[in-house]
N, C-alpha and C positions, 0 to 999 in steps of 0.2 A: 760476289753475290751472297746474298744471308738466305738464310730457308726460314721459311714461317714460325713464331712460336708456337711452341704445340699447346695443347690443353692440357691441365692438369693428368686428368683421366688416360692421355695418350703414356703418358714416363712412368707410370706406375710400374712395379718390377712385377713378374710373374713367378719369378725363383729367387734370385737374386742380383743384386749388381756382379756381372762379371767382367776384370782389367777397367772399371771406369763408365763403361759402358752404360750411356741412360735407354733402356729398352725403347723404341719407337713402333707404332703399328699402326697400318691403317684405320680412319675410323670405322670401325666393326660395322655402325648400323650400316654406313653406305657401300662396303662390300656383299650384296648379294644380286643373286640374279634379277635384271631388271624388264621389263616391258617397254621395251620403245616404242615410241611413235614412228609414221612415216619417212620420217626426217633422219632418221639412223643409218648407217648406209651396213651394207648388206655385206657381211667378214667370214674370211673362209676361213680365218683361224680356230683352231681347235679350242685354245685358249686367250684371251683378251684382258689385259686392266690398264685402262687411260685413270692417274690419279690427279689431280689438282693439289701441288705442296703449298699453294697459297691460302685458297679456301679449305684445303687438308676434306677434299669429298671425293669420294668415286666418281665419274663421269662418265667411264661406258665402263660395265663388265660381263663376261662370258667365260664361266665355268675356269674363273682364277681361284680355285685352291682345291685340282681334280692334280694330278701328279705326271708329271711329262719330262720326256730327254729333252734337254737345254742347249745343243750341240755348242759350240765356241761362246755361248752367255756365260759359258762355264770361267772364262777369263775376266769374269770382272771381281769375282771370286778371288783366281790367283792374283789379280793387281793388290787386292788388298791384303792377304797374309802377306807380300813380297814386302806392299810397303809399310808393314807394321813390324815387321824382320829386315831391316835391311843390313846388310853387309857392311862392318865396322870399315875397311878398306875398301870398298864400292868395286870391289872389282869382282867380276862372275865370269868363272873360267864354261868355256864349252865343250863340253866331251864328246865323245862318237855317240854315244847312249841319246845325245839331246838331240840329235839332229833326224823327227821322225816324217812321217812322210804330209802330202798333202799341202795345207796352205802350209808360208813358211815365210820367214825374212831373210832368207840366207843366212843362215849361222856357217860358219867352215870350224871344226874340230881345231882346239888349241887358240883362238880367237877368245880376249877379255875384253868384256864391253861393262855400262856402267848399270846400275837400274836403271836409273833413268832409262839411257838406249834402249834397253829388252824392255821399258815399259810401249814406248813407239812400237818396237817390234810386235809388241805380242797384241795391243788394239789395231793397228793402222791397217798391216796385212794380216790381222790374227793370227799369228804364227805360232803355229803347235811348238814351234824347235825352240823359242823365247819360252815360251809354257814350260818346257821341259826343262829347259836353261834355271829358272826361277824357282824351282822345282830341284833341281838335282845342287843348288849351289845351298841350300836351306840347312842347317843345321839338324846333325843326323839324316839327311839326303831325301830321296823322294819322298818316299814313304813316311817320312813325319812332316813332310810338307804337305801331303793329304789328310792326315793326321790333323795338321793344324785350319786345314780347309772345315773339315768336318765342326772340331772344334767352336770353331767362329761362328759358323751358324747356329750351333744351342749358344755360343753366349751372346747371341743378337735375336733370343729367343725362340729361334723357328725349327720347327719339328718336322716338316714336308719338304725338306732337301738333305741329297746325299749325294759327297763326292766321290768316286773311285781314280779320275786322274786329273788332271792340273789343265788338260787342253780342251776336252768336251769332244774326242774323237769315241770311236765306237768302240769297243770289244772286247772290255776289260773289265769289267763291272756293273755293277746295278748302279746308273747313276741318275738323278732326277731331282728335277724343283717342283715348284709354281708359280704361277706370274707373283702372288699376292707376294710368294717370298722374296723374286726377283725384285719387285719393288724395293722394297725394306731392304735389300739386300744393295741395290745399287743407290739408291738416298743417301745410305750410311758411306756409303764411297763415296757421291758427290760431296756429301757436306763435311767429312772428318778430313782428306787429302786433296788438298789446291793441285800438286801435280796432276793428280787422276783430272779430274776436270781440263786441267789445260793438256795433258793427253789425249780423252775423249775429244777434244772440239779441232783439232789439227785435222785440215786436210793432208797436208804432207806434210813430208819431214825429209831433213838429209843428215844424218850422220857424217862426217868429215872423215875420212880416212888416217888412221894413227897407226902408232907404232904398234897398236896391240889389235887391230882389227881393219879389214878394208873399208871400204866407202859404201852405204846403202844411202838407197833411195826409196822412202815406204812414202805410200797413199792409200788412201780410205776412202775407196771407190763405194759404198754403199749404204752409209747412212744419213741420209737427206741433205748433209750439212753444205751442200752447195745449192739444192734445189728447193728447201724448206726455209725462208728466214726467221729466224731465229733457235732453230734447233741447234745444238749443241756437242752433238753425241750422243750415244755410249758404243754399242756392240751389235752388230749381227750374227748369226751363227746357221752353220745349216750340214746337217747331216741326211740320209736316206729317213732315216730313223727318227728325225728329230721333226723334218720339214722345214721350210723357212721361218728364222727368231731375230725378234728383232728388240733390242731394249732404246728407247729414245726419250733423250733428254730437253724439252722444249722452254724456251726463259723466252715471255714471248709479251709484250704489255703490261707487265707487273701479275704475269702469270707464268708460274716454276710448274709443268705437269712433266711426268715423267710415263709414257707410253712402254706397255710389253704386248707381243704376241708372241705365241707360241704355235705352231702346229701350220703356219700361212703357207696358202699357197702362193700371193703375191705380195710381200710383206711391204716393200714400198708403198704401194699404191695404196693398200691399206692402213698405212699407217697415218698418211697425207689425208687421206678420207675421215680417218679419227681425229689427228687434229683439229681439220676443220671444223667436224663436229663438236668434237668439244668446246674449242674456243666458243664457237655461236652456242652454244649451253650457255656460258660464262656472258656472254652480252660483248664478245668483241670480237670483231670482225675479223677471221683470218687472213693474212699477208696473201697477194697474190702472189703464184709458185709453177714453178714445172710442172 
């Protein structure tokens, strides 16, 4: 899949080039609050940005660049420092430290899996313990693995997010985005890493059982990608605190949009609501769907 050229006006740098990086960002005039018509359908999310990578235009937004907990969106984050550090020896030992509570892939203490694997692991069942895993095997250990979280976002230019952990659980820090960032933020993952993409878009997976780790079975029970055709992926996330998040990846008619909510109370439903809406903005008929 190729993403759209951009506009001149889009690569211009704001600070500098940093690691190669050509800065990208949405186009400014068509991120702001809009007036819809009748035909909009009606989003309990807190915050909203449906973008168009083809036409490179907003298509719906609602209060994308106010500042919100990300719950588990937090991991599309960790996919990309892991895969722009990855491990000369591919091998990521598991400690008792990684293996924390809540959703999880089953990590067992003393268990070497590969990135790849903890990559399955940490989308498919969002597994904080892979989070952790990816996190604690990093160079100088967690803590400069957040270090390098934080990092990545000023050099992908964005100023309205901060990490404090690698999973997107609660209770450790001030951590928080915005759609507008989660955008830019997951664009730059689809189009720079072919794994991530074929990551995001697996419904399941089975790791084989070796001599360095048992046999897992992950599924990715909740991002459209059995009941939406043509979506793709990315992430859902959901905390007390966070509400239901949902980032999705739609390649749909010669149309690349990349869908965030933040704050939902029904994220599926709304999300399927948006695409449809969107696409009929676009002049093309949404897929029938669940």
């Amino acid at each position: 899949m190729i993403f759209s050229p951009l506009p001149s006006f889009l690569t211009v740098f704001t600070n500098k080039q940093v690691s190669g990086i050509d800065l990208w960002f949405p186009n400014g005039e068509d991120i702001r609050e809009v007036v819809f018509g009748n035909e909009a359908p009606d989003i309990s999310a807190t915050s909203v940005l449906i973008y168009d990578l083809t036409d490179d235009k907003s298509l719906y937004e609602k209060n994308s660049k106010i500042k919100l907990p990300m719950a588990s969106l937090t991991k599309v984050m960790t996919a990309i420092v892991a895969l722009e550090n990855p491990k000369t020896d591919d091998s990521y030992h598991i400690a008792d430290s990684d293996l924390v509570g809540e959703n999880s892939m089953g990590l067992t203490s003393g268990e070497v899996l590969s990135l790849e694997e903890l990559l399955y692991g940490l989308i498919l069942p969002s597994g904080n313990d892979a989070a952790e895993a990816l996190a604690s095997n990093y160079p100088g250990g967690r803590s400069e693995f957040i270090n390098a979280m934080n990092e990545k976002t000023k050099a992908l230019g964005l100023s309205n997010t901060h990490f404090t952990n690698p999973s997107g659980l609660e209770g450790d820090g001030d951590q928080y985005t915005t759609a507008y960032d989660l955008l830019v933020i997951t664009r730059y993952a689809l189009s720079k890493f072919p794994l991530f993409k074929e990551v995001v878009s697996a419904v399941e997976k089975e790791l084989p059982y070796s001599s360095s780790h048992k046999y897992f079975y992950l599924y990715n029970e909740t991002n459209l990608l059995t009941s939406y055709p043509g979506v793709k992926g990315v992430k859902t996330g959901y905390t007390p605190e966070a509400g239901l998040c949902l980032i999705t990846y739609l390649d749909y008619r010669e149309h690349e949009v990349i869908g965030v909510l933040l704050g939902s109370q029904n994220r599926r439903q709304e999300m399927k609501d948006l695409l449809d809406y969107s696409l009929t903005k676009q002049g093309v008929n949404p897929p029938p769907h669940d």
